[in-house]
MDAnalysis code that builds the backbone (N, CA, C; Angstrom):
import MDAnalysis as mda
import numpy as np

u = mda.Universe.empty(405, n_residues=135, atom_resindex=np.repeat(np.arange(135), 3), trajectory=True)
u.add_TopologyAttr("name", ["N", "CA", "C"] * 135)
u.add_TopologyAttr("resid", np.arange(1, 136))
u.add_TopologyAttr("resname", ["UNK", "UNK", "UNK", "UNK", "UNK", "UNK", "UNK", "UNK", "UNK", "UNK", "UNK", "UNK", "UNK", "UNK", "UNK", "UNK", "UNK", "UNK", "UNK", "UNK", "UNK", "UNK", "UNK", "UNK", "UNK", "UNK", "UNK", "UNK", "UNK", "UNK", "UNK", "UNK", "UNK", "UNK", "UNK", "UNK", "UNK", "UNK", "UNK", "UNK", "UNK", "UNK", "UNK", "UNK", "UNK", "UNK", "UNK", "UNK", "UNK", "UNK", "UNK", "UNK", "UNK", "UNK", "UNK", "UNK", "UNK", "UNK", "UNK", "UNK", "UNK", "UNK", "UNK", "UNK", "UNK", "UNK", "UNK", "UNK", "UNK", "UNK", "UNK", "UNK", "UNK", "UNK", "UNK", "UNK", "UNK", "UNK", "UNK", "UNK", "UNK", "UNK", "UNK", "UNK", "UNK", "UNK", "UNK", "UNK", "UNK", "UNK", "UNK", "UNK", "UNK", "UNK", "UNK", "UNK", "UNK", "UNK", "UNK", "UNK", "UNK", "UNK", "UNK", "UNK", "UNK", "UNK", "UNK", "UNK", "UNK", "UNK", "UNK", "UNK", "UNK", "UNK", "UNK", "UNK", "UNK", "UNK", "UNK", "UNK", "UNK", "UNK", "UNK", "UNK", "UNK", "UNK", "UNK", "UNK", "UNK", "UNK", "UNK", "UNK", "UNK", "UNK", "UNK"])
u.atoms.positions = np.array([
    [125.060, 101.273, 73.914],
    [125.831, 101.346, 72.695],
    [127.019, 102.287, 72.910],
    [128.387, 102.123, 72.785],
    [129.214, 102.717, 72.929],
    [129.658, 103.667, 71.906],
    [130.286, 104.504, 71.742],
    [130.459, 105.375, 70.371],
    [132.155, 105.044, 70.632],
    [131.916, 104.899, 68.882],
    [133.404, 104.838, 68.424],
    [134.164, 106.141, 67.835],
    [135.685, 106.053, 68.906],
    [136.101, 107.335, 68.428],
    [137.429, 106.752, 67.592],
    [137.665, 108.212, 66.740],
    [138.721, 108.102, 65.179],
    [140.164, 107.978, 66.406],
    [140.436, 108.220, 67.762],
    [141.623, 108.195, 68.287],
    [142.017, 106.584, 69.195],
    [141.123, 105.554, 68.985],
    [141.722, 104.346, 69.132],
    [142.501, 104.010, 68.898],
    [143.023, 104.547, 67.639],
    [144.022, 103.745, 66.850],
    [145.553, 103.785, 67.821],
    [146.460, 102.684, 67.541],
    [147.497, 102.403, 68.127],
    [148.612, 103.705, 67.843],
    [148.632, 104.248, 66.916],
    [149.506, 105.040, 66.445],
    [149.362, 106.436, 66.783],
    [148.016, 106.693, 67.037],
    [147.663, 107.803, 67.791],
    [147.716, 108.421, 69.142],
    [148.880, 108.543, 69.861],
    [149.154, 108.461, 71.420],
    [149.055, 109.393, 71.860],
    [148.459, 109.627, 72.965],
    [148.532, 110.686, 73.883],
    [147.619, 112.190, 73.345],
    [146.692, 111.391, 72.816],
    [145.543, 112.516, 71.865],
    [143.940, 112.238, 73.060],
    [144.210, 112.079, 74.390],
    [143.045, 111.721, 74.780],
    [142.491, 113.090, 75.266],
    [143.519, 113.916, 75.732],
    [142.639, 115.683, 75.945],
    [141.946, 116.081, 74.370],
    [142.853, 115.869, 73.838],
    [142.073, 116.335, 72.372],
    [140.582, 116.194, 71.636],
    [140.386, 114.887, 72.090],
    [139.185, 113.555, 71.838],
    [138.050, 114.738, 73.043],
    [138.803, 114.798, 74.374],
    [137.420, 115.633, 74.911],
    [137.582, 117.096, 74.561],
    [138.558, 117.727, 74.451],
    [138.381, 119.041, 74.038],
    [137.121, 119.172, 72.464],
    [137.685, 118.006, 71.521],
    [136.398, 118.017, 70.384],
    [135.019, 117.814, 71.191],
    [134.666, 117.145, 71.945],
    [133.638, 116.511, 72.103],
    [132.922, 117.767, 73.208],
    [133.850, 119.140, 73.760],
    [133.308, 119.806, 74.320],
    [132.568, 120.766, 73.498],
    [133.914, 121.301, 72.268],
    [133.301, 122.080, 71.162],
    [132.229, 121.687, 70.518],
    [131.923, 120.300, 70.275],
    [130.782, 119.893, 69.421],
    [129.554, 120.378, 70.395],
    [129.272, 120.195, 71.916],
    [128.455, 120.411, 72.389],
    [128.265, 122.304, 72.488],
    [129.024, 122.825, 72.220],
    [128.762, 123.915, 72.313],
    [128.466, 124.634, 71.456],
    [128.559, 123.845, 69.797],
    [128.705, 124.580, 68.569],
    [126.645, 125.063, 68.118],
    [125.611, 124.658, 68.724],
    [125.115, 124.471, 68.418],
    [124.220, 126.143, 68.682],
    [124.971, 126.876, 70.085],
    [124.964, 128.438, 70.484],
    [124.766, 129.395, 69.374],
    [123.898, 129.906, 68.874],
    [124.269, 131.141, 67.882],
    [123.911, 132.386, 68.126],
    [124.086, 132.947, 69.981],
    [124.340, 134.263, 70.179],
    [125.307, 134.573, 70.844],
    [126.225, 135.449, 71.029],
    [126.030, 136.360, 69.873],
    [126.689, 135.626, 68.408],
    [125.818, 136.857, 67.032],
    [126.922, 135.802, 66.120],
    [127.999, 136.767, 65.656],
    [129.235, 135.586, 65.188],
    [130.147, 136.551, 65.304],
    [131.014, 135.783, 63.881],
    [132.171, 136.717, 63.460],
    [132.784, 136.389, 61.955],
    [133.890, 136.092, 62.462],
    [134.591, 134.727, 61.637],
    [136.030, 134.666, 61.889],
    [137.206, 135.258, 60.641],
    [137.633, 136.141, 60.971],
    [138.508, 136.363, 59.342],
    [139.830, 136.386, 59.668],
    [140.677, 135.868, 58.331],
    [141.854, 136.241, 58.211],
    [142.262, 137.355, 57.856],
    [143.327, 138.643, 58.751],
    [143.769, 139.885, 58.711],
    [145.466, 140.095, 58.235],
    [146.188, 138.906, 58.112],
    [147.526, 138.931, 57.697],
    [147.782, 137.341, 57.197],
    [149.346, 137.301, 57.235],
    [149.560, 135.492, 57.376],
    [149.473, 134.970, 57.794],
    [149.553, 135.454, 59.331],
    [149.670, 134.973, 60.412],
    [148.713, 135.145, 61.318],
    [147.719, 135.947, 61.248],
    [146.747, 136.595, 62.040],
    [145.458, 136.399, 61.670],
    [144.291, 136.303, 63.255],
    [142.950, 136.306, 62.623],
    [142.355, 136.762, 63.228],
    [141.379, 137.391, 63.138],
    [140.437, 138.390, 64.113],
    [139.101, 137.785, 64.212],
    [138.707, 137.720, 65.192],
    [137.198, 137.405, 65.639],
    [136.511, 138.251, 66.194],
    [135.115, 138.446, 65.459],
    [134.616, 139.663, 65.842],
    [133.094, 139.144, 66.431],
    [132.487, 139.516, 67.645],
    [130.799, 139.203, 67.868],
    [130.554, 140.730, 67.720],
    [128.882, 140.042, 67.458],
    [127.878, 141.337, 67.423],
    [127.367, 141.609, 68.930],
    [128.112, 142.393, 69.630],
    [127.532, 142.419, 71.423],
    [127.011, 143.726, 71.031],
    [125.725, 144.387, 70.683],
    [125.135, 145.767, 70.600],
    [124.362, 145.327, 71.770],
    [124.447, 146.124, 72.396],
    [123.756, 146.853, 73.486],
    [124.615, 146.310, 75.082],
    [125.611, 145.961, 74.645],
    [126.794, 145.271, 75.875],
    [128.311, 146.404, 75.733],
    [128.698, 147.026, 76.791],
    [129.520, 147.599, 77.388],
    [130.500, 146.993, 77.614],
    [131.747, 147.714, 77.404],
    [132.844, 147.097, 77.959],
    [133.240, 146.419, 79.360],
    [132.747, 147.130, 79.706],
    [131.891, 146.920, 81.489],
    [131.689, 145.153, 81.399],
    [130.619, 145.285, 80.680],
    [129.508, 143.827, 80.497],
    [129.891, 142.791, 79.970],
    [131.405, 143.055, 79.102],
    [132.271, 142.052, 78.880],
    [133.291, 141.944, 79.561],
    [133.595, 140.517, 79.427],
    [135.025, 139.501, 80.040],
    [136.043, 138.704, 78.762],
    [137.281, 138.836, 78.742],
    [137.440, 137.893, 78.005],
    [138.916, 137.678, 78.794],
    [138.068, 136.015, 78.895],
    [139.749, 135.150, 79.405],
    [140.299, 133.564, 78.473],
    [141.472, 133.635, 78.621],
    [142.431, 132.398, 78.244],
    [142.727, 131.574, 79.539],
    [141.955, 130.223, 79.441],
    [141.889, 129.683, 80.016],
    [142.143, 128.221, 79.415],
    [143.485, 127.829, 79.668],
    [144.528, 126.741, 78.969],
    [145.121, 127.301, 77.650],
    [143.786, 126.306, 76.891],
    [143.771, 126.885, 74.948],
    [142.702, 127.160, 74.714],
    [142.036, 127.720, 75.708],
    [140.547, 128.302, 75.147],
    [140.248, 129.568, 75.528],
    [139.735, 130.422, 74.522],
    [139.219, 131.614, 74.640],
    [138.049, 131.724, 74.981],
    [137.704, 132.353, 76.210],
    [136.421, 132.531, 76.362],
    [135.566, 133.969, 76.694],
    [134.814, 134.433, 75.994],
    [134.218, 135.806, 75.915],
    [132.882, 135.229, 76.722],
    [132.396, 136.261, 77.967],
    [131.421, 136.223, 78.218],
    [130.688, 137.734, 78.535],
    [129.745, 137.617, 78.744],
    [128.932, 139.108, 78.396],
    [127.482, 139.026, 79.569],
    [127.803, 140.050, 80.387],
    [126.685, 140.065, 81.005],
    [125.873, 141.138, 81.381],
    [124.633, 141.824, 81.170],
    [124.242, 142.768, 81.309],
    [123.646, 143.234, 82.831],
    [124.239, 144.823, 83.625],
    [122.965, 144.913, 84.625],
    [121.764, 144.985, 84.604],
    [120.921, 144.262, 85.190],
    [119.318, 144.171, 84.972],
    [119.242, 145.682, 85.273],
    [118.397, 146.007, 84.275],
    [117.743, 147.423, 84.144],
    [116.295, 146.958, 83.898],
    [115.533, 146.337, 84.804],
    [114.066, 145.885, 84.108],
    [113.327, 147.282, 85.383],
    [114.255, 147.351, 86.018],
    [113.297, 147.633, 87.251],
    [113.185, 149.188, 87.099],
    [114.264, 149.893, 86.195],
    [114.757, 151.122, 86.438],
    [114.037, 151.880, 84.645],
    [113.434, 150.962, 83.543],
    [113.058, 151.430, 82.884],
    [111.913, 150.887, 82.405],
    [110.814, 151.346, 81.846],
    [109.261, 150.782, 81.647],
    [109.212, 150.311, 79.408],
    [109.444, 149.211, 79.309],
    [109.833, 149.649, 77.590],
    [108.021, 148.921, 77.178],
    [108.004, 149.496, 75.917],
    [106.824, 149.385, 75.503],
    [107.107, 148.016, 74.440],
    [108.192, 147.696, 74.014],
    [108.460, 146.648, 73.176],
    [110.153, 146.830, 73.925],
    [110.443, 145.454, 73.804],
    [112.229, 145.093, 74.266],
    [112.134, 144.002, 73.208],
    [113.216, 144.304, 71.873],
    [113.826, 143.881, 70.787],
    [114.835, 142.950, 71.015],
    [115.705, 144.224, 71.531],
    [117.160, 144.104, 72.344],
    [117.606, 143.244, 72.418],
    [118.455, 141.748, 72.634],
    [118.627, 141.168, 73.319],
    [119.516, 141.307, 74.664],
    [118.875, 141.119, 75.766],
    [119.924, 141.410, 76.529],
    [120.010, 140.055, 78.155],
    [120.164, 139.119, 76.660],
    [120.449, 137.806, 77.634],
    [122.071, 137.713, 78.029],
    [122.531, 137.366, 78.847],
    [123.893, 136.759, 79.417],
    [124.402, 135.989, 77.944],
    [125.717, 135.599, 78.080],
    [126.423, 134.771, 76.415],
    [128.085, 133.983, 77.426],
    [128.128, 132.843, 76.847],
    [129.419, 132.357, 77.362],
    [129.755, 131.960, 75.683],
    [130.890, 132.249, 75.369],
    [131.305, 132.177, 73.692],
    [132.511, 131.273, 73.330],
    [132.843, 130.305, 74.001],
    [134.217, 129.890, 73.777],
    [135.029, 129.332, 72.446],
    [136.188, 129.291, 72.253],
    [137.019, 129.517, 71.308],
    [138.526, 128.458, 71.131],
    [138.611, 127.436, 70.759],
    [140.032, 126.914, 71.188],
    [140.736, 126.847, 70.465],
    [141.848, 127.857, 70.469],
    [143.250, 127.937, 70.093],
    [144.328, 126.724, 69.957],
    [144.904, 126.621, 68.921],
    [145.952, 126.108, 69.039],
    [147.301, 126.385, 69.584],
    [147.676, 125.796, 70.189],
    [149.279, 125.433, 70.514],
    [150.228, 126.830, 69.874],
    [150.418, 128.087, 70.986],
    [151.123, 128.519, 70.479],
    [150.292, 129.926, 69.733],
    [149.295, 129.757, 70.037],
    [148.182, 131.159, 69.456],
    [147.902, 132.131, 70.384],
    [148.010, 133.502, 69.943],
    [148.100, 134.760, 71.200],
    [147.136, 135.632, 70.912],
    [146.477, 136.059, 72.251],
    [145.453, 137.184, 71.974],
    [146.596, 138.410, 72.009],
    [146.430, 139.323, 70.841],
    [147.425, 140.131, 70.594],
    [146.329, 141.528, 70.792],
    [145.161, 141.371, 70.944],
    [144.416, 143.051, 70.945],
    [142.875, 142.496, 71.120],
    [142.243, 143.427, 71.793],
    [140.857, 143.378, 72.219],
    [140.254, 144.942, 72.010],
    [139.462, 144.938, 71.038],
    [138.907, 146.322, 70.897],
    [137.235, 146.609, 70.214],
    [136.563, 147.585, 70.690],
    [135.097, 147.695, 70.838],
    [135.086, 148.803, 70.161],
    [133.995, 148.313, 68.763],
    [133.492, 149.509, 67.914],
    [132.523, 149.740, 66.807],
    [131.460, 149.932, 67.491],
    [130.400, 150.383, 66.966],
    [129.383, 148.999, 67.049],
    [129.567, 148.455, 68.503],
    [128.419, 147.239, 69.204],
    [129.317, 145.890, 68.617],
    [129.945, 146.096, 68.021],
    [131.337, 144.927, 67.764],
    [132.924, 144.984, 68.239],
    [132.579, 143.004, 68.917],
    [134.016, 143.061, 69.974],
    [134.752, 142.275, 69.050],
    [135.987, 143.009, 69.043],
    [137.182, 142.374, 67.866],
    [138.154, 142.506, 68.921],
    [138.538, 140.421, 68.507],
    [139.956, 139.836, 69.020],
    [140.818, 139.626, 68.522],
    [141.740, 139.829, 68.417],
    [143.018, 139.473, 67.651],
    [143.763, 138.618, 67.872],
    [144.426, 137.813, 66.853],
    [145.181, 136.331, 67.512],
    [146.106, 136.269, 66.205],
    [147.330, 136.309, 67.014],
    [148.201, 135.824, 65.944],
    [148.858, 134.274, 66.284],
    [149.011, 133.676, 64.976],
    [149.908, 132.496, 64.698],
    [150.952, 132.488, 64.418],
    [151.746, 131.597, 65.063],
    [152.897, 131.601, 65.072],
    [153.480, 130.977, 63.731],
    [154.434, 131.075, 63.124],
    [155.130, 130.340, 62.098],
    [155.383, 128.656, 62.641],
    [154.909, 127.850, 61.863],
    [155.179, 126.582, 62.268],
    [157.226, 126.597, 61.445],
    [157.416, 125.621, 62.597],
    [158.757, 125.408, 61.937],
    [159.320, 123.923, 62.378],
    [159.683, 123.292, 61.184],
    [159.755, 121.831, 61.047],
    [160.867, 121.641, 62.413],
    [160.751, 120.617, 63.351],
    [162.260, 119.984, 64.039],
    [162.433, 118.399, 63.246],
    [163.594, 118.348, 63.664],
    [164.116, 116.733, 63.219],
    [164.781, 116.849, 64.466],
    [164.613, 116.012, 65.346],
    [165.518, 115.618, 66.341],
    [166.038, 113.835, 66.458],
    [167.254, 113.300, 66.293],
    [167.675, 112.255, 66.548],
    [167.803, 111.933, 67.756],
    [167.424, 110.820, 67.404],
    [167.031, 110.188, 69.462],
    [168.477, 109.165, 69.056],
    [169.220, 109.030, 70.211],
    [170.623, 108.294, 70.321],
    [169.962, 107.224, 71.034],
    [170.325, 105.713, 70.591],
    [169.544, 104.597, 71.339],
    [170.505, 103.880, 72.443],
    [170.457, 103.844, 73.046],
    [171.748, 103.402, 74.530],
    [171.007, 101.933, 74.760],
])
């Protein structure tokens, strides 16, 4: 059975990265550690924040890679170096990715109080009209 996608249509051109970029996010949306808030901080701006408690700056990464943001988090095994009577903690590995639109900037990365806040500003959209001359 084949699945039908909304970008067949004739009028829709050159949307075929798009079609898999959705179809990557859908597979990934289903992750809920760490969890993290998306808010709006200006007009133009939005901050994303995860809950990484018990992860170091050290233990995080965050790269732009095309239009995607990706935070990953990895802890040194300390199993060997401490004896715990209960481990709550979580202190599994996390790949977190994020895709930006066209034109969106990580403007600040900052750690405080077991929460990693990103900053991204948007750009002002601004209409073109360009006339195409037909030869």
């Amino acid at each position: 059975m084949s699945r039908m996608s909304i970008f067949n249509s004739p009028f829709l051109l050159g949307f075929d990265q798009l079609e898999e970029l959705l179809d990557s996010v859908s597979k990934n949306s289903g992750e809920g550690y760490p969890p993290y808030n998306i808010e709006h901080i200006g007009d133009h701006a939005i901050r994303i924040t995860l809950a990484v408690a018990g992860f170091s700056k050290d233990d995080l990464s965050i790269t732009l890679e095309a239009n995607q943001l990706i935070i990953r988090g990895k802890q040194a095994d300390d199993s060997g170096e401490k004896a715990y009577l209960h481990r709550g903690i979580a202190a599994r590995q996390f790949v977190r990715k994020f895709v930006l639109a066209d034109g969106m900037e990580v403007s600040d990365a900052m750690m405080e109080h077991g929460l990693l806040h990103i900053d991204l500003t948007r750009p002002e959209q601004q209409e073109t009209i360009r006339t195409i001359k037909i030869s």
